[in-house]
SEFI-47908 format. One record per residue (C-alpha): x, y, z; residue in three letters. Coordinates in pm, 1 decimal. Example, Ala and Ser with C-alpha at 12.3 -4.5 7.8 and 13.67 -1.06 7.14 Angstrom:
BEGIN
- 1230.0:-450.0:780.0:ALA
- 1367.0:-106.0:714.0:SER
! end
This chain:
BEGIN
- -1042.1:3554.3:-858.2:UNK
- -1099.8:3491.7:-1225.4:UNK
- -846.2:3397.8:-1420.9:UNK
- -637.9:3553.6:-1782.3:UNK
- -834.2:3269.8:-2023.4:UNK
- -1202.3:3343.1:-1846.2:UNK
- -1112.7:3721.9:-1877.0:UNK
- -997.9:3633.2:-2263.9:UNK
- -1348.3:3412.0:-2319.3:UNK
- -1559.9:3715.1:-2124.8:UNK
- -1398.1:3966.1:-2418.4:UNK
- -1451.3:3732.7:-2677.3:UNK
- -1777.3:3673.1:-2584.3:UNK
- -1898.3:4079.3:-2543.4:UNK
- -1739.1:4094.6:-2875.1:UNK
- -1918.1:3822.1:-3054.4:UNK
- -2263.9:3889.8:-2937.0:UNK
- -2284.6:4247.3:-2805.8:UNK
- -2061.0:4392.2:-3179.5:UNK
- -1844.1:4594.3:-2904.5:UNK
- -1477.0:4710.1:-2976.4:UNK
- -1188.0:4531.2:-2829.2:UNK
- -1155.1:4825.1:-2606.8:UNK
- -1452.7:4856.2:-2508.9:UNK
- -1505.7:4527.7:-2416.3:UNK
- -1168.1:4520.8:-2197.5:UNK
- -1279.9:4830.9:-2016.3:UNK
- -1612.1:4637.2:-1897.1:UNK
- -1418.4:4293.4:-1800.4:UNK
- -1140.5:4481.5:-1623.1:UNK
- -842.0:4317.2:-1837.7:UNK
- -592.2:4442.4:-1995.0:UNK
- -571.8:4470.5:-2407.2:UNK
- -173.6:4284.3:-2350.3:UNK
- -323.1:4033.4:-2156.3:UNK
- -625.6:3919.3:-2407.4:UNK
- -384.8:3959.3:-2717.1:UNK
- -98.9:3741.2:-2515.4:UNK
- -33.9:3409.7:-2729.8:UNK
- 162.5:3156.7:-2514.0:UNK
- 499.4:3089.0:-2704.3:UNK
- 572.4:2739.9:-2488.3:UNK
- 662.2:2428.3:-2638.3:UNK
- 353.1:2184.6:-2647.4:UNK
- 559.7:1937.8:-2436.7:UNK
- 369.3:1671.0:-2536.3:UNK
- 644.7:1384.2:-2457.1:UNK
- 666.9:1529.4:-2112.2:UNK
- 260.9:1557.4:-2066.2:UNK
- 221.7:1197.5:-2240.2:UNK
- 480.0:1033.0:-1947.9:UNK
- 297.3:1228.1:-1658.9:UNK
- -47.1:1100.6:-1828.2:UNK
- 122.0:733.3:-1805.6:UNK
- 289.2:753.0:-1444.9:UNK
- 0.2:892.7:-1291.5:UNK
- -214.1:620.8:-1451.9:UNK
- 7.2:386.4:-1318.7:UNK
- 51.7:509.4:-971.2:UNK
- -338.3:652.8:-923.8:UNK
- -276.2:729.8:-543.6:UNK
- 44.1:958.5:-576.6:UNK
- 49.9:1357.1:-643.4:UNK
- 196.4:1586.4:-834.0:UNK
- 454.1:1597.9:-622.0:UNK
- 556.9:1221.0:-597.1:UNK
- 538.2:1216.5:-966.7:UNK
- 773.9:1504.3:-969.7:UNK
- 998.9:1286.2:-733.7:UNK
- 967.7:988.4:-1005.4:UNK
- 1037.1:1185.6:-1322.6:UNK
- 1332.0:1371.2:-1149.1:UNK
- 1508.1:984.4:-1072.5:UNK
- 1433.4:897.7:-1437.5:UNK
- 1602.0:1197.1:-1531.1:UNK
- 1379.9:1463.7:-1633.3:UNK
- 1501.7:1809.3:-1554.9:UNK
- 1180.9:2033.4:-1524.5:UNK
- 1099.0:2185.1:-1200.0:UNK
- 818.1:2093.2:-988.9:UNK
- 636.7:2397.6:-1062.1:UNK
- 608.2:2277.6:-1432.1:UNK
- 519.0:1982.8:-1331.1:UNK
- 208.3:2066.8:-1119.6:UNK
- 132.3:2352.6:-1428.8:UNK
- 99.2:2018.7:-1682.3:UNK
- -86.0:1815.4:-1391.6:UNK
- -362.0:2084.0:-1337.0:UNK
- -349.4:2106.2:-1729.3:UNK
- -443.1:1725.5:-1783.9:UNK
- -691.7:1722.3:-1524.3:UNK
- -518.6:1443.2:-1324.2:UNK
- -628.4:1485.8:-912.6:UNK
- -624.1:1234.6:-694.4:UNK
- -939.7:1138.2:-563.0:UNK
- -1049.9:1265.1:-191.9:UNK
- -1146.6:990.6:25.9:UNK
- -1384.1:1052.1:356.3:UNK
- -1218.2:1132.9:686.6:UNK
- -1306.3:953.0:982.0:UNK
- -1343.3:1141.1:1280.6:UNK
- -1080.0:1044.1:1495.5:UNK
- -1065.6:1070.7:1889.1:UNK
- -879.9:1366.7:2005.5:UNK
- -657.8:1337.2:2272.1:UNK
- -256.4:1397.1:2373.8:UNK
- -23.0:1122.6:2454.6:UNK
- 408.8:1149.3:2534.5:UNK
- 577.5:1027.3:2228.3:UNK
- 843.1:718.5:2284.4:UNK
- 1235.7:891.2:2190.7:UNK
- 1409.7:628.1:1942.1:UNK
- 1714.6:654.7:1828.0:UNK
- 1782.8:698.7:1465.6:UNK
- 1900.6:398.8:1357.3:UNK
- 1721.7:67.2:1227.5:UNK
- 1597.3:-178.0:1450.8:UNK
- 1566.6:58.8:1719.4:UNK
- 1172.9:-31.3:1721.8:UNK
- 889.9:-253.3:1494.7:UNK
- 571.5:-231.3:1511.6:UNK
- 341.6:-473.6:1410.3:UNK
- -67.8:-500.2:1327.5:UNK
- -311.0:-699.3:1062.8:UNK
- -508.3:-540.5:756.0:UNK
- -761.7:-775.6:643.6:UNK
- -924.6:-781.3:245.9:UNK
- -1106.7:-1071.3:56.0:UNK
- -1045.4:-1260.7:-284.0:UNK
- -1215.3:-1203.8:-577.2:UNK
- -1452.2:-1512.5:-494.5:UNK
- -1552.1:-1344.2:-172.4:UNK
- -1333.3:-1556.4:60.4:UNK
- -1145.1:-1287.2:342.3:UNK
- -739.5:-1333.9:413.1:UNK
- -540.7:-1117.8:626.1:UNK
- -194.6:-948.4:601.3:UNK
- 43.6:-925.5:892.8:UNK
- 284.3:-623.5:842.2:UNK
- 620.9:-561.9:1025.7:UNK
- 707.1:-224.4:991.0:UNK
- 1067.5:-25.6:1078.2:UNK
- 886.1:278.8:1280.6:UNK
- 1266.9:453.3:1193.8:UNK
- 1329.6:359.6:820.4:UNK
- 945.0:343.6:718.6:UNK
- 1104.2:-34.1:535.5:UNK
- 841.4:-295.6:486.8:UNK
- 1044.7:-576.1:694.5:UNK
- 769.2:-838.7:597.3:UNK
- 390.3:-891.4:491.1:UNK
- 284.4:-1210.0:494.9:UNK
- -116.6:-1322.4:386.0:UNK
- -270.0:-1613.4:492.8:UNK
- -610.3:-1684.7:562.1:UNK
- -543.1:-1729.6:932.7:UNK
- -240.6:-1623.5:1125.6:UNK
- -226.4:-1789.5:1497.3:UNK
- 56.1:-1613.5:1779.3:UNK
- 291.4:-1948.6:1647.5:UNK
- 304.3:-1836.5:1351.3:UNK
- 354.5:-1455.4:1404.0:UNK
- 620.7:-1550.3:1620.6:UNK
- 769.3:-1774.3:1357.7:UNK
- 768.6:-1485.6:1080.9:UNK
- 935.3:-1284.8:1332.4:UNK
- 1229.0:-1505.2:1420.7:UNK
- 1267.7:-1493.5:990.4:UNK
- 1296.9:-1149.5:988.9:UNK
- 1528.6:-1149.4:1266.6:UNK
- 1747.9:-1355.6:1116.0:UNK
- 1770.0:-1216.8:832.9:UNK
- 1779.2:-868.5:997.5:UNK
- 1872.5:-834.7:1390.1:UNK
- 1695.8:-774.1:1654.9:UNK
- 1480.7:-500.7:1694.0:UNK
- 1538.2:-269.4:2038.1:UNK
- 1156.7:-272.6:2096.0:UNK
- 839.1:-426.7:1938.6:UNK
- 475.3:-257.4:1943.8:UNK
- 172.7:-359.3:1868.1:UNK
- -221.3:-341.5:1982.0:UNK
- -414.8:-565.8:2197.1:UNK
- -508.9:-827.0:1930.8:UNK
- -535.7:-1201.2:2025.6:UNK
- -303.8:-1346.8:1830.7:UNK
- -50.1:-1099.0:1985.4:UNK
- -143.6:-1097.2:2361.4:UNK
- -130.4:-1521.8:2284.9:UNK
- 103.6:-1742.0:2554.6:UNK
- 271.7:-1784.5:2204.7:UNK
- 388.5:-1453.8:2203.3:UNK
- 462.5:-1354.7:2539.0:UNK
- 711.8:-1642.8:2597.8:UNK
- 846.1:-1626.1:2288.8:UNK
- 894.4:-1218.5:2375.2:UNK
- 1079.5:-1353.5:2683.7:UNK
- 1318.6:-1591.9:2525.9:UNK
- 1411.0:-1353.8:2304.3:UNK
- 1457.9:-1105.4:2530.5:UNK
- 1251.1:-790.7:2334.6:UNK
- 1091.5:-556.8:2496.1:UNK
- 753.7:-564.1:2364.0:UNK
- 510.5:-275.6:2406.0:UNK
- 145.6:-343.9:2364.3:UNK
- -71.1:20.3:2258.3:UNK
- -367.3:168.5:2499.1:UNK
- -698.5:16.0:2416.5:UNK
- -918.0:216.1:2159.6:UNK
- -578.2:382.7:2101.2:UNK
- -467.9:319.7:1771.2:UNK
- -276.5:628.9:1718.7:UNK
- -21.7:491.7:1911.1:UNK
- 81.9:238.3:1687.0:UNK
- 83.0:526.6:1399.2:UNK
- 368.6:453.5:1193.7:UNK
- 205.6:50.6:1144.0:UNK
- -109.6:254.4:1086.2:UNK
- -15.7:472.5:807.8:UNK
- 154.3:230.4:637.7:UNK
- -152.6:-6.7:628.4:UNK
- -362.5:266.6:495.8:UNK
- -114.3:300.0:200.8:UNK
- -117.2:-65.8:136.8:UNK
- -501.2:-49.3:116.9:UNK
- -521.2:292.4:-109.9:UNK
- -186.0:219.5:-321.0:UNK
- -269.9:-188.6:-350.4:UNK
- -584.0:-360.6:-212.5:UNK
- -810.2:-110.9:-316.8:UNK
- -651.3:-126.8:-714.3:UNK
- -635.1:-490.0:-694.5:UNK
- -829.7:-796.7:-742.3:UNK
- -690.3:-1102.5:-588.8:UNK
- -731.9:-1463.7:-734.1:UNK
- -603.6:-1651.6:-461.7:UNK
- -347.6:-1706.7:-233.4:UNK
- -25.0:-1759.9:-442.2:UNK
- -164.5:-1422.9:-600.4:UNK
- -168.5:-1247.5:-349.0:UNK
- 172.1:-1302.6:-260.5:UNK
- 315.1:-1205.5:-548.1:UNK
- 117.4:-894.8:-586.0:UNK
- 220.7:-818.3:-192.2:UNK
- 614.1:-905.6:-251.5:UNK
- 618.3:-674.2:-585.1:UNK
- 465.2:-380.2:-374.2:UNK
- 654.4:-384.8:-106.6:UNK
- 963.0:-401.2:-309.9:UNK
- 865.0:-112.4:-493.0:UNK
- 720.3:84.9:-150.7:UNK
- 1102.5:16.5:-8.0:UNK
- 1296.5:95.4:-335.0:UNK
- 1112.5:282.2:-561.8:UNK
- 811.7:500.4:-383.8:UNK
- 974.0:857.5:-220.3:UNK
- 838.9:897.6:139.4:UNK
- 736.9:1266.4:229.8:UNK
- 814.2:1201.3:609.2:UNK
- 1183.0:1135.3:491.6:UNK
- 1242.6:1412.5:253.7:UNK
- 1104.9:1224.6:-61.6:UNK
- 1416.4:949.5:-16.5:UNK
- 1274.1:596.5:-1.4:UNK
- 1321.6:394.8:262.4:UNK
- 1577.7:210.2:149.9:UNK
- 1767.1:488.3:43.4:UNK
- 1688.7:642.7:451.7:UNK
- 1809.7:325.0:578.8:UNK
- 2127.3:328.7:382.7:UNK
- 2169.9:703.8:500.0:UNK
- 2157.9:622.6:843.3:UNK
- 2382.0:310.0:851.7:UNK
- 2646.3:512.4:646.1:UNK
- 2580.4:775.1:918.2:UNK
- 2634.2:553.2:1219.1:UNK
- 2954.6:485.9:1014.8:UNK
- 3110.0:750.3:1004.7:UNK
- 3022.4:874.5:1402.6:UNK
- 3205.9:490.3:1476.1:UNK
- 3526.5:581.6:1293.4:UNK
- 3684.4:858.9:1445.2:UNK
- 3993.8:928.0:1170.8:UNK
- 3716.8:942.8:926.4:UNK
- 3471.7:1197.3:1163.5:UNK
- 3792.8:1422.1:1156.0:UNK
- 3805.9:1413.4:808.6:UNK
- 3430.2:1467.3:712.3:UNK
- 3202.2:1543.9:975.0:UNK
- 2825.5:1439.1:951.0:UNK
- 2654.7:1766.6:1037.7:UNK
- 2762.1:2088.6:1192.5:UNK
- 2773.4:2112.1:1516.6:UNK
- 2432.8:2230.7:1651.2:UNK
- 2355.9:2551.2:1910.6:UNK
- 2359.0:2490.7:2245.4:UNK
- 2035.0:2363.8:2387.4:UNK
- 1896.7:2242.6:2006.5:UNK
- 1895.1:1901.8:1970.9:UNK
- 2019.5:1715.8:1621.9:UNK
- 1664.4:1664.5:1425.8:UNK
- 1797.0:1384.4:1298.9:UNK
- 1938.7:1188.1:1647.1:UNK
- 1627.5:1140.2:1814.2:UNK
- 1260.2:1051.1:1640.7:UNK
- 977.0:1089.5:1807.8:UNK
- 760.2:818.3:1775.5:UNK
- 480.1:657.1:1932.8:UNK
! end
């Protein structure tokens, strides 16, 4: 389908070089004499255009519609409509990495319950320094919240020491209702399994070759390596935890999540505790109820997830 400004350039054009009336010249493009004498009356919105230009320099692996998200929070009132109208203007796209092809197959999804801690999941992403030297990242991910609980680098990460990192979040955190993770070494070690046992956490280890099933961990490492290690040169190890501790910060408090209705994680998390709340106290359920009820034989969307 061609569009107003080609029809516009094709009358221009038959005008230029062929000597052809106006009319004429409409009559063999197809377009209409209103439509190649239209003159768009917007605003040049060049403050708007200038802080898209700027936001989507700074955050190269987000759309026009995560933008849109970011503008709205810093207050700007245009719709998301205008928004993708300046974006397609600019030129700005976000470059199209290969698929892989990916095993196809069907699997029964785990039910969680909505809340945090209900179930981790765990796995490593590896990268390499600017001098050539390769590290590794262990992430801890809420499969509920989509929070970051931890990523730690290192250049080598034994069971001990995973097990360590997880005690530290638990302290700082609770414990989760279920761990999962894939068949790696350091988390099948005798490290791991007793320390599983003393803790008493059910820990739930993936099919081989199955990655899929450890999806949520998955995802999130692929948007640490597009959003961070692939933008990133790293200088050594104190470097690379710095760089690591300001992203995940941001991923938990700043970056809207399109699985959670472009809130951040944080902002989920928050939901869902003030949620549980409210469903403890019973005066206040009276007063203000958290949804209406649902139909008989639907289920709440939000009191299950299915994960796995």
């Amino acid at each position: 389908m061609v569009g107003p400004a080609a029809e516009r350039e094709a009358v221009a054009h038959l005008k230029a070089q062929l000597g052809v009336s106006e009319r004429r010249a409409c009559s063999i493009v197809g377009a209409d004499r209103k439509m190649v004498r239209y003159r768009s009356r917007r605003p040049p919105e060049t403050e708007l255009r200038e802080k898209l230009k700027a936001l989507a320099n700074e955050r190269r692996r987000f759309g026009y519609r995560r933008l849109f998200i970011l503008l709205r929070h810093d207050g700007e009132p245009s719709g998301v409509n205008r928004i993708y109208r300046l974006y397609r203007k600019e030129g700005l796209t976000v470059r199209k990495r290969r698929a892989r092809r990916r095993a196809v197959g069907t699997r029964a999804p785990i039910i969680v319950e909505a809340k945090a801690n209900a179930r981790w999941s765990l796995d490593f992403v590896h990268d390499q320094f600017a001098c050539g030297r390769r590290f590794r990242i262990l992430n801890i991910v809420d499969d509920v919240t989509r929070e970051c609980l931890a990523a730690i680098p290192d250049t080598s990460i034994s069971g001990v020491r995973v097990a360590r990192e997880l005690g530290a979040v638990i302290a700082r955190r609770g414990k989760p209702g279920m761990i999962v993770s894939d068949n790696g070494t350091e988390l099948t070690s005798n490290a791991i399994l007793a320390w599983s046992k003393e803790n008493r956490i059910e820990w739930h280890y993936i099919a081989p070759g199955k990655p899929m099933q450890n999806g949520f961990c998955e995802s999130f490492n692929g948007r640490m390596r597009d959003e961070l290690l692939n933008e990133s040169l790293f200088f050594g190890l104190d470097n690379a935890r710095q760089k690591l501790r300001e992203w995940v910060a941001d991923y938990n408090a700043a970056r809207p999540h399109s699985s959670l209705g472009y809130k951040t994680p944080a902002a989920y998390a928050a939901h869902l505790t003030a949620t549980g709340d409210r469903l403890r106290n019973g005066d206040q359920l009276r007063r203000s109820p958290v949804a209406h009820t649902a139909p008989q034989g639907v289920n709440n969307a939000e009191a299950l997830i299915a994960a796995g």
